[in-house]
C-alpha positions in Angstrom: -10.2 -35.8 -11.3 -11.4 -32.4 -9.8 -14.0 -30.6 -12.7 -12.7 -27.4 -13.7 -15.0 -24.2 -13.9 -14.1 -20.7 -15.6 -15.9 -17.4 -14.6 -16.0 -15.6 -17.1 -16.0 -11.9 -16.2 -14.3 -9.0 -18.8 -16.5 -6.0 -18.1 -15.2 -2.5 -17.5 -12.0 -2.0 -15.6 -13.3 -0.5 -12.3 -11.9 -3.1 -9.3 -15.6 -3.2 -8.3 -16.1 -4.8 -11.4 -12.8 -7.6 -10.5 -14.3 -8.0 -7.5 -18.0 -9.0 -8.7 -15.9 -11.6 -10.3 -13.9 -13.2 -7.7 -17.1 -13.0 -5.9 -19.0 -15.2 -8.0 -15.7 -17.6 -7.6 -15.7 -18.1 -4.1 -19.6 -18.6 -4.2 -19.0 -21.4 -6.5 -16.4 -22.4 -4.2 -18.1 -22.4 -1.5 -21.3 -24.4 -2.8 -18.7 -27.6 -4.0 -14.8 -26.9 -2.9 -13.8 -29.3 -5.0 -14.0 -27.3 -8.0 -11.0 -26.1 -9.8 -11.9 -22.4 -10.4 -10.7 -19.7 -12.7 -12.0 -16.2 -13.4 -11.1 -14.6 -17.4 -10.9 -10.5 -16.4 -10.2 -7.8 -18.4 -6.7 -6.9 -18.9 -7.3 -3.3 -17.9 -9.1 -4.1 -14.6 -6.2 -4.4 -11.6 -6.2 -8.5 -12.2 -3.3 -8.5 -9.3 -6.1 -8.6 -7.2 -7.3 -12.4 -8.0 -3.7 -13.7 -6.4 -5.2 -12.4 -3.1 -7.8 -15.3 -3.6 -7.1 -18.3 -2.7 -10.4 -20.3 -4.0 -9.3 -18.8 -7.2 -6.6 -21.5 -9.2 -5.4 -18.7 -11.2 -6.2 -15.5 -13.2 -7.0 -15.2 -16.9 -6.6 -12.0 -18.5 -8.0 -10.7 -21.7 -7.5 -7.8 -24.1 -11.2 -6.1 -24.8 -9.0 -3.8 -27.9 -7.3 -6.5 -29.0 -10.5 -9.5 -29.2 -12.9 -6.5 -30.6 -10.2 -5.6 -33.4 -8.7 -9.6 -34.5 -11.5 -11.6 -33.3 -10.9 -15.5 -32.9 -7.0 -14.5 -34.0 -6.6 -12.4 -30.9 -3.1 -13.2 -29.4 -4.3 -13.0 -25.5 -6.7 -16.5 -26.2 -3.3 -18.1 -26.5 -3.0 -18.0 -22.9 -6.4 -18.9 -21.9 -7.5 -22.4 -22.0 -10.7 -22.9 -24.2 -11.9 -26.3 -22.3 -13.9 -26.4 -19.3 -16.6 -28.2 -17.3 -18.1 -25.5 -16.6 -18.4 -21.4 -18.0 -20.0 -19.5 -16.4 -20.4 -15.8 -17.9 -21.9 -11.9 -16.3 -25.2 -12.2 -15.8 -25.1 -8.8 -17.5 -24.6 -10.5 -21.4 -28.0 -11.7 -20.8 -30.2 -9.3 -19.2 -28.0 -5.4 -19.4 -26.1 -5.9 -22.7 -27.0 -2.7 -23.1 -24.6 -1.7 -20.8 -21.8 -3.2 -22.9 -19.8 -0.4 -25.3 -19.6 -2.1 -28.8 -15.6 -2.9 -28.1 -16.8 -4.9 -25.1 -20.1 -6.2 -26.8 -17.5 -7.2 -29.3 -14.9 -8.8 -27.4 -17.2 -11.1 -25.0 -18.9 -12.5 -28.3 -15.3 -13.6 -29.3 -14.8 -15.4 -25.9 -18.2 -16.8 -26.0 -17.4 -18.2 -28.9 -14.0 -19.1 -28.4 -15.0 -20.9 -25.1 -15.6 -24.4 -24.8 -17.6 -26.8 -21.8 -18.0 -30.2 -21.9 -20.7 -30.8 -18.9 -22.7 -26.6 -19.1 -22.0 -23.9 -20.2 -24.3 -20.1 -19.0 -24.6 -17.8 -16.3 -24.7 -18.1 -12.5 -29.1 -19.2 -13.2 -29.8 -20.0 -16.5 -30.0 -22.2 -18.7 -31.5 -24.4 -15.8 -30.0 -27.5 -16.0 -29.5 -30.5 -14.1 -25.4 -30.5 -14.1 -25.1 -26.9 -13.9 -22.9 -26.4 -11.0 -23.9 -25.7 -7.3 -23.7 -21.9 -6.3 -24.3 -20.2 -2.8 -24.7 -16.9 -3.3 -23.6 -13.8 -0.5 -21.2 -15.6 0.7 -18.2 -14.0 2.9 -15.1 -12.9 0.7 -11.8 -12.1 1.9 -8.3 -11.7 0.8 -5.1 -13.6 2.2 -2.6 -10.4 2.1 1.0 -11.2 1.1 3.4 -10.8 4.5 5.1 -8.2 1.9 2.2 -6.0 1.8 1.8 -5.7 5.2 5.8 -5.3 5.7 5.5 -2.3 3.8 2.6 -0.7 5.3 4.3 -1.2 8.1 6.1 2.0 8.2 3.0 4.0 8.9 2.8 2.6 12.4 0.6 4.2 14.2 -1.3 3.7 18.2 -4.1 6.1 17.4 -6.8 5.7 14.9 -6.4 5.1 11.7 -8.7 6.4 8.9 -7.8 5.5 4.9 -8.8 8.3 2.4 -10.0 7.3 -0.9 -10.5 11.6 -1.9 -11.6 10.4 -5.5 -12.0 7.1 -7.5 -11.6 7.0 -11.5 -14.4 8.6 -13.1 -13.5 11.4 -15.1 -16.7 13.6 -14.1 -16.6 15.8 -11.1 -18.6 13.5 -8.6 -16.1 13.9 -6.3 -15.3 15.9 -3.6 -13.1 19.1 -3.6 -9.9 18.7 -1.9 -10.4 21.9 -0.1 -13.6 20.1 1.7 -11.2 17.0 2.2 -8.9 19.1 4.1 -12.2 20.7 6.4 -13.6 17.1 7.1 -10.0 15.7 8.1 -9.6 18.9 10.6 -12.9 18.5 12.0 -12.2 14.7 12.5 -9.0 15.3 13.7 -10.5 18.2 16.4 -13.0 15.1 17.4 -10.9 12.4 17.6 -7.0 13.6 18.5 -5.0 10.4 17.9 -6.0 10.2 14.5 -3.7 9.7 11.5 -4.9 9.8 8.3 -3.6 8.0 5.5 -4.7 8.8 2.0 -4.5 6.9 -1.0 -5.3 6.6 -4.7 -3.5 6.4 -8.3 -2.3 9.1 -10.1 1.5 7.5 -11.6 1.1 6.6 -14.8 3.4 3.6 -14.0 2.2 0.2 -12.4 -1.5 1.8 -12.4 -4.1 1.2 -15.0 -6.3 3.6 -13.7 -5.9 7.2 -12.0 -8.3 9.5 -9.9 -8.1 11.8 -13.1 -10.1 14.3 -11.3 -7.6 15.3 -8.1 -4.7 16.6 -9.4 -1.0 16.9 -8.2 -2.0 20.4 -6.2 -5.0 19.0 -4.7 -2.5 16.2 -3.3 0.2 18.8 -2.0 -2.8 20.5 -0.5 -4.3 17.8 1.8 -0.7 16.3 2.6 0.6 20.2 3.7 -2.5 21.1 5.2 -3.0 18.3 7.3 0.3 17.5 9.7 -1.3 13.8 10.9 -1.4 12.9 7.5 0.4 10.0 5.0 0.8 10.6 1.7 0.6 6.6 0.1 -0.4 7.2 -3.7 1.0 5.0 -5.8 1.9 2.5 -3.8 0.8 -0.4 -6.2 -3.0 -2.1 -5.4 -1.5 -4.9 -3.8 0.0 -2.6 -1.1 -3.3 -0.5 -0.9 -5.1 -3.3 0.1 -2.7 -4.3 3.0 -2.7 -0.3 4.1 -6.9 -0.8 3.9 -6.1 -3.8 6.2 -4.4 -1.9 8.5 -6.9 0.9 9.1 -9.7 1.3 10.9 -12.0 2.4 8.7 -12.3 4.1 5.1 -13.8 7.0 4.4 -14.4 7.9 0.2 -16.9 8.4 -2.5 -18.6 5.9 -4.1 -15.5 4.3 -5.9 -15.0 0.1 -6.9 -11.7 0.9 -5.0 -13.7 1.1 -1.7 -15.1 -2.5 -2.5 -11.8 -3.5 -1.7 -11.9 -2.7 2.1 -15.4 -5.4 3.0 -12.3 -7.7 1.9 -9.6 -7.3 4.6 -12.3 -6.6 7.4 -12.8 -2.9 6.9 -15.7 -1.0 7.4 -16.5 1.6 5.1 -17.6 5.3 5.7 -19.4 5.6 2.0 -19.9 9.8 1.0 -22.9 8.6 -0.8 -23.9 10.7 -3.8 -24.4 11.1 -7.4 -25.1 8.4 -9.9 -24.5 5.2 -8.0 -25.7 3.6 -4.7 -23.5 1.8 -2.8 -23.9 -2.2 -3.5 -21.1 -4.5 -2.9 -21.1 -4.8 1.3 -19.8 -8.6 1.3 -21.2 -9.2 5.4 -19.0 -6.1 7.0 -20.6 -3.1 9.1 -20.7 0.1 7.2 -22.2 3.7 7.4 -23.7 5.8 4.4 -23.9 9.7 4.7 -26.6 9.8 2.3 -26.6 13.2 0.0 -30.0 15.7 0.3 -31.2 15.2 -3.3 -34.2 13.1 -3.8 -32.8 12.2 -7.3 -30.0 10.1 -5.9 -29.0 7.7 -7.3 -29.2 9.7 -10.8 -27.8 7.0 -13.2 -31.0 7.1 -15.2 -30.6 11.1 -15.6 -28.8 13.6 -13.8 -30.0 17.2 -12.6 -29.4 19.6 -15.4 -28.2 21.9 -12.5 -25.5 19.3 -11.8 -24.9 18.3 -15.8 -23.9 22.9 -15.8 -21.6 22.3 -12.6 -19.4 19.6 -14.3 -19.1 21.7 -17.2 -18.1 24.1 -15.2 -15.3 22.6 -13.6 -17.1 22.3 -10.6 -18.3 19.2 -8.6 -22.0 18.2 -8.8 -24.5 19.3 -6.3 -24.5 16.8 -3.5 -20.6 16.4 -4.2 -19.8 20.3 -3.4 -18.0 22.0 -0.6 -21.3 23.8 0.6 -23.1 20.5 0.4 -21.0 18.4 2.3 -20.0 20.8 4.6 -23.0 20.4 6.1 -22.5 16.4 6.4 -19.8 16.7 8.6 -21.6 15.8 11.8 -23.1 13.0 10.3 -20.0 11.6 9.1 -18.6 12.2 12.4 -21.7 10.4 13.9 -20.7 7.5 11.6 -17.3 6.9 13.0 -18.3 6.9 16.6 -20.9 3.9 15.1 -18.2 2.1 13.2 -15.7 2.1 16.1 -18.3 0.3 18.2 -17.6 -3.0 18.7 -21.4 -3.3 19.2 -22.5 -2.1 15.9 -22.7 -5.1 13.7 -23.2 -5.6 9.6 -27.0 -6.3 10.5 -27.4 -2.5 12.7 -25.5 -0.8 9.4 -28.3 -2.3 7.0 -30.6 -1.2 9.4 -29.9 2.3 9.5 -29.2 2.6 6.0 -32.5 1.1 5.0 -34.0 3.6 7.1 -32.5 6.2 6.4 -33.1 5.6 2.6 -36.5 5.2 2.9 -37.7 8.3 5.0 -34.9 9.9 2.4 -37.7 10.1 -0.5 -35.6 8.7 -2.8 -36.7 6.5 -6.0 -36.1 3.0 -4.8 -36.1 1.3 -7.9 -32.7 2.3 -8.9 -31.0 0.8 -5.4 -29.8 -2.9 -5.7 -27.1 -5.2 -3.9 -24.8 -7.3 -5.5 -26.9 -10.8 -5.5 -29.6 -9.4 -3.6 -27.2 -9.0 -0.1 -30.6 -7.2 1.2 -33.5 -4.9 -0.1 -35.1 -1.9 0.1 -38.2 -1.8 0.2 -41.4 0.3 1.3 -43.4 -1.3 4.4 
């Protein structure tokens, strides 16, 4: 009889975050394929996500409100099996629970708890033990898209190329890109590269979406779509359907969003705007091109610019997110699409040039990372 192993993953609901998940999965999978593999998410992340997986045997969900408030009585453990072989839990419980809000703090104690393994139970190293289960880490990941997805995305049809726009992921600061610059990049790509068609995408329906780009409004979305005649409006199309229209395009161009995660899974490179608290981390083996900001802080997690910290309160974007900022990246992010359409230009040249530009960059290289280590930056 196959052994069965959960992975045990409810932290914030960013899709990055999903995705870390279903990651570790298919590295467990990958390591010993005859496991029988679950992953436990949190109900708010975009769960739909897992039945794109097929190394996964299905999708647990649970409520972080509900565990935190009624504890072992919590209705969502119900549906979730409490025996395993193996659990394997976030690295993140052990080493950055920090990180965790008390809610969350709260409701992973409960599933701890609540979680049984008859062979070992831990995280992905630790405890060290002789019938802890295999795992290969950086392994490939990528999605089996539903024939309906790609049905429906099948109405933008288009010859030319075809460049996704994520304008703004789900943070509710302003590290995001005006739309007014959108709309300037979009013309000068279009002026570069004629047969373009842009289609640009993102949440803002309070129905089907459990999370929005609360910082582009209704306006900024009649702007781009008005303003720009080779454009396709495809909000709220459901996640399932964004990830067949990433499929579909050439390339993606956005922010530092866990939505843009999403394209290393269908075979899409990723134009990253590079900038404010975050580095880029999750690159799962496909080519990609950072336009890395001008401000040696980057990335500021560990304490923005005051300068910036007045521009948010302000209404304005920060610094290295603004339209006089990024005007001036233009070129290079033009530069980076001519790289990413080469056919030449592999996942290996993309680390390359990153880690070089990075390091001549002056930024503080303690605060980059990969997901498991997928490469380093380091000086010479």
């Amino acid at each position: 009889m196959a052994r069965t192993l959960l992975v045990n993953w409810v932290y914030y609901r960013p899709v990055g975050h999903a995705l870390e998940g279903l990651k570790v999965a298919r590295n467990y999978f990958e390591a010993d394929r005859d496991l029988k593999i679950s992953v436990l998410l949190n109900s708010e992340m975009p769960y739909e996500i897992g039945e794109l997986c097929p190394w996964v045997e299905k999708v647990y969900i649970a409520d972080v409100k509900e565990l935190a408030e009624y504890g072992l009585a919590a209705g969502c453990l119900e549906k979730i099996p409490a025996g395993w072989d193996y659990v394997v839990s976030d690295d993140r419980l052990m080493h950055s629970l920090a990180s965790y809000s008390d809610e969350l703090k709260a409701a992973n104690q409960v599933i701890i708890q609540y979680l049984r393994a008859g062979i070992w139970k831990g995280n992905r190293y630790f405890p060290r033990h002789e019938q802890m289960p295999p795992y290969k880490p950086d392994t490939e990941m990528r999605f089996a898209v539903p024939e309906s997805a790609r049905e429906f995305v099948g109405k933008y049809r288009h010859n030319g190329l075809k460049i996704c726009i994520l304008p703004a992921g789900s943070n509710a600061d302003r590290i995001y890109p005006e739309a007014k610059w959108w709309v300037k990049m979009m013309q000068s790509v279009t002026e570069s590269f004629p047969d373009t068609r842009f289609y640009i995408t993102g949440a803002k329906s309070k129905r089907g979406n459990r999370s929005e780009s609360y910082t582009l409004t209704g306006n900024d979305i009649s702007l781009m779509i008005s303003e720009i005649n080779n454009a396709e409006n495809c909000f709220d199309i459901g996640i399932v359907n964004q990830v067949a229209l990433l499929e579909y395009c050439d390339l993606l161009i956005s922010p530092h969003s866990g939505f843009a995660f999403l394209a290393g899974c269908v075979n899409t490179p990723w134009l990253a705007l590079s900038g404010a608290r975050w580095p880029e981390y999750f690159y799962n083996r496909i080519k990609f091109y950072s336009v890395l900001p001008s401000c040696e802080k980057y990335p500021c997690y560990t304490g923005m610019k005051e300068a910036c910290i007045a521009e948010m309160k302000n209404g304005n974007p920060v610094i290295c997110m603004s339209t006089k900022e990024l005007d001036g990246k233009i070129p290079a992010i033009l530069d980076g699409i001519k790289q990413l359409m080469r056919d030449d230009f592999t996942y290996e040249d993309s680390i390359e040039l990153y880690r070089g530009n990075v390091l001549k960059s002056g930024y503080p290289l303690e605060n980059f990372w990969t997901f498991e280590g997928s490469f380093s930056i380091v000086k010479p």
